[in-house]
C-alpha positions, 0 to 999 in steps of 0.5 A: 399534266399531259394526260390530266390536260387531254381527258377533258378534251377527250371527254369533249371529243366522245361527246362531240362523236358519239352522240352527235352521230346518232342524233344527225342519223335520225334527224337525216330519217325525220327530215327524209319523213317531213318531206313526204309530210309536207308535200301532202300538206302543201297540197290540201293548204295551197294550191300551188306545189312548191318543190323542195331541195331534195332532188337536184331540179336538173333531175326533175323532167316537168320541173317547175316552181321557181324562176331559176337563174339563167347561169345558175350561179347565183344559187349554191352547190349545197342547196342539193348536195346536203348529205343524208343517209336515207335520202341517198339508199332510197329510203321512203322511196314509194312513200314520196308518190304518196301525195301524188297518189292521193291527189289523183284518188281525189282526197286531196280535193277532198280535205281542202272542201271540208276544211276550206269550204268557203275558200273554195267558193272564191277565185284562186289568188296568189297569197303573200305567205305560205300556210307554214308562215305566219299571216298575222298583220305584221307580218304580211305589211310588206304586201304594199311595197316592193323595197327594203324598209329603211331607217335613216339617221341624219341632221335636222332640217336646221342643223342641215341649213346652219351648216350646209357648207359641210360635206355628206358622208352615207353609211349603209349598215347590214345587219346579219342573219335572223336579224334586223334595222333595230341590231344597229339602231337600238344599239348603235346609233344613239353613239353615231355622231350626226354631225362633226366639225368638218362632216355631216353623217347621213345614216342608213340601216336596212332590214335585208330582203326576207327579213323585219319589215322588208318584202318576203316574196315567195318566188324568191332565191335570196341570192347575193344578188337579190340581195345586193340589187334590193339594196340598190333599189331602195337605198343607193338609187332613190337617196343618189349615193354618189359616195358611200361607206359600208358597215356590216356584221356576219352573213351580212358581210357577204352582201356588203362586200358584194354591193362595195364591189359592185360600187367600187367606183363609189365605196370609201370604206368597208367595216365587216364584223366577224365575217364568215369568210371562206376562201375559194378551193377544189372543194368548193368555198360553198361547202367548205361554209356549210361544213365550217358554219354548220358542222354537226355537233351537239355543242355547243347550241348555237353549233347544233342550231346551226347544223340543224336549220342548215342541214335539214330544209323540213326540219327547219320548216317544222322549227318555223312553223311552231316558233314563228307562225306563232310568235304571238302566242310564244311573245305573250308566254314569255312576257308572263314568264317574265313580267314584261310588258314589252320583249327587247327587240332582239326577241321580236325581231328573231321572227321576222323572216319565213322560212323560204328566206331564212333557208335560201340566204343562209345557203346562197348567201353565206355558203354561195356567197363564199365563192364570189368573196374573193373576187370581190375583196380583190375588185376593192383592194385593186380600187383603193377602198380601205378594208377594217374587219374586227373579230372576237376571240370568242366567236363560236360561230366563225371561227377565229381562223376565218379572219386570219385566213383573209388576212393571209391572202389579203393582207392589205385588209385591216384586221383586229382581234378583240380579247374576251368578245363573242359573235355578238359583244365584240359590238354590244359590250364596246359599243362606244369604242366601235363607234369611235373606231368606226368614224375614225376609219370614215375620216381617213377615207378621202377617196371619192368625196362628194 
């Protein structure tokens, strides 16, 4: 029985290995070659050179692109300590000048005459999106505003004055990453109860800086405090949120404990589901979260997915540059493949993000962010804020281990495990029962009524 039990799992293992090895070898050799290719394109597209992460800026003598951080700690470690065989033995060396080279022999301006010749007649402007991102209307209408798009549930005007003795509960709700607004409002919302006996529920379901129809600027880091800081600029601020609750899933986790810290004084509630949670170590809690969320293997695809969008910045972009920039053209595919005339939201949505943002948050939120989660959870606990997290027990995108990782260094947090749920159904699949979970959690919060 012993050896019959373990074949499989050793089957799994030489799969996992193996092959996963020689596969993340040559992507580490594409990637390396994509940075040369890109920095060439960048330069006959744009005028402006953007740098990659492929050297650490602090090595770079005439540095200059982003506005970097004062402290620096808001950017994560793993943005310039991603491992890569060819990078680090030098490989490609004299090829990196390459773009450099053909700039100064003039073919650089050269190709942007003969393939832009009446944009090079016109005065230089700064553009919304990069030549690699998509410039369709969509996706470039966050140019007229400089806050998150928002959308809010709340009781009619008339239902507001029969019964406006009640007290105003606002939940903020944070969607995770590559995602939107429409995760909580196509799903949940239509169980929220927008009044009860003794409350009325104001809801508020935000699209995350980079992502649906929020701003996407380019000189951004989408750190855990751009993130938190848009936040507050578009809804705690302009809606004066005295008292408020947080619900979030995944990456957003992260941000939603950071703004709850940050609001301890306001915060009654915090409800995170499937939080990648990663406490701090000598190693450092970012890397820790890159070698967790995005180890190398093959399977199953939404760990290979992860590995290679988080290991492999050009690769990445190249995945961008063919599914999103031409979301239109792949929309159009798979409505005819599959006779719709309207794709779900969760299809349209998955390409409402650049690359600049996708890449950024998923290392300076969801690893950078794990060395401030503590600190964090810590500054809630201390202020009597009521913490509930909720996980599946088929989560192949955090482990389950996260959960009871927390729990044991927390234990004052609220924890729950539900059979047979993954990542996505332990919400899509019991969504009236989280619902109901959820206003009970907002009932017994007394703390700061309005």
């Amino acid at each position: 029985m012993t050896i019959a039990s373990s074949f499989p799992e050793k089957c799994i293992s030489v799969i996992n290995k193996a092959p996963s090895w020689a596969v993340f070898f040559l992507f580490d050799l594409l990637d390396d070659f994509l940075c040369i290719v890109f920095r060439f394109l960048d330069q006959v597209m744009e005028e402006k050179l953007e740098p990659c992460h492929c050297k650490n800026p602090q090595d770079i003598p005439d540095f200059v692109g982003y506005e970097y951080l004062s402290d620096h700690q808001h950017l994560s470690e793993t943005l310039y300590r991603r491992r890569n065989v060819f990078r680090q033995a030098g490989f490609l060396r004299f090829a990196r000048n390459l773009p450099e080279i053909t700039k100064k022999m003039g073919m650089v301006t050269f190709l942007r005459n003969f393939l832009f010749p009446q944009k090079m007649k016109k005065v230089p402007r700064e553009v919304a999106n990069r030549w690699s991102d998509c410039g369709c209307k969509n996706c470039v209408s966050w140019t007229n505003t400089d806050k998150l798009n928002v959308i809010v549930k709340q009781p009619s005007v008339s239902q507001d004055l029969l019964m406006s003795n009640k007290p105003v509960e606002n939940v903020i709700f944070i969607h995770g990453f590559l995602a939107s607004s429409s995760y909580w409002t196509n799903t949940v919302f239509k169980y929220l109860p927008e009044t009860t006996e003794k409350t009325n529920y104001r809801f508020f379901a935000v699209d995350l800086l980079g992502f649906g129809d929020s701003p996407k600027p380019r000189d951004c880091r989408y750190s855990l405090k751009e993130h938190v800081d848009m936040i507050e600029k578009s809804v705690i601020l302009p809606n004066n949120l005295t008292s408020f609750h947080v619900v979030a899933h995944s990456m957003g986790c992260i941000i939603a404990v950071a703004l709850a810290a940050k609001f301890s004084g306001r915060v009654k509630s915090v409800a995170l589901v499937a939080p990648p949670y990663f406490a701090d170590s000598k190693e450092g809690a970012s890397c820790d979260a890159l070698d967790v969320i995005a180890e190398k293997k093959l399977w199953p695809p939404t760990q290979f997915f992860s590995a290679m969008m988080a290991w492999y910045e050009h690769i990445g972009r190249g995945v961008c540059l063919v599914i999103c920039r031409h979301h239109r053209t792949w929309e159009s595919i798979i409505k005819i493949l599959t006779w719709r005339r309207k794709l779900p939201t969760g299809i349209t949505e998955l390409t409402k993000h650049t690359h600049q943002s996708a890449w950024h948050s998923m290392h300076n939120v969801i690893c950078g962010g794990a060395k401030f989660t503590d600190k964090h959870l810590e500054t809630l606990i201390s202020s009597g804020v009521k913490i509930s997290v909720v996980q599946g027990d088929k989560d192949a995108v955090v482990p389950i281990h996260c959960l009871w990782n927390m729990k044991a260094k927390f234990p004052a947090v609220e924890v729950e495990v539900i059979a047979g749920t993954d990542h996505s159904t332990v919400i899509m699949s019991r969504r009236e029962v989280f619902v109901a979970n959820l206003v009970s959690l907002w009932a017994s919060s007394g703390k700061n009524q309005n």
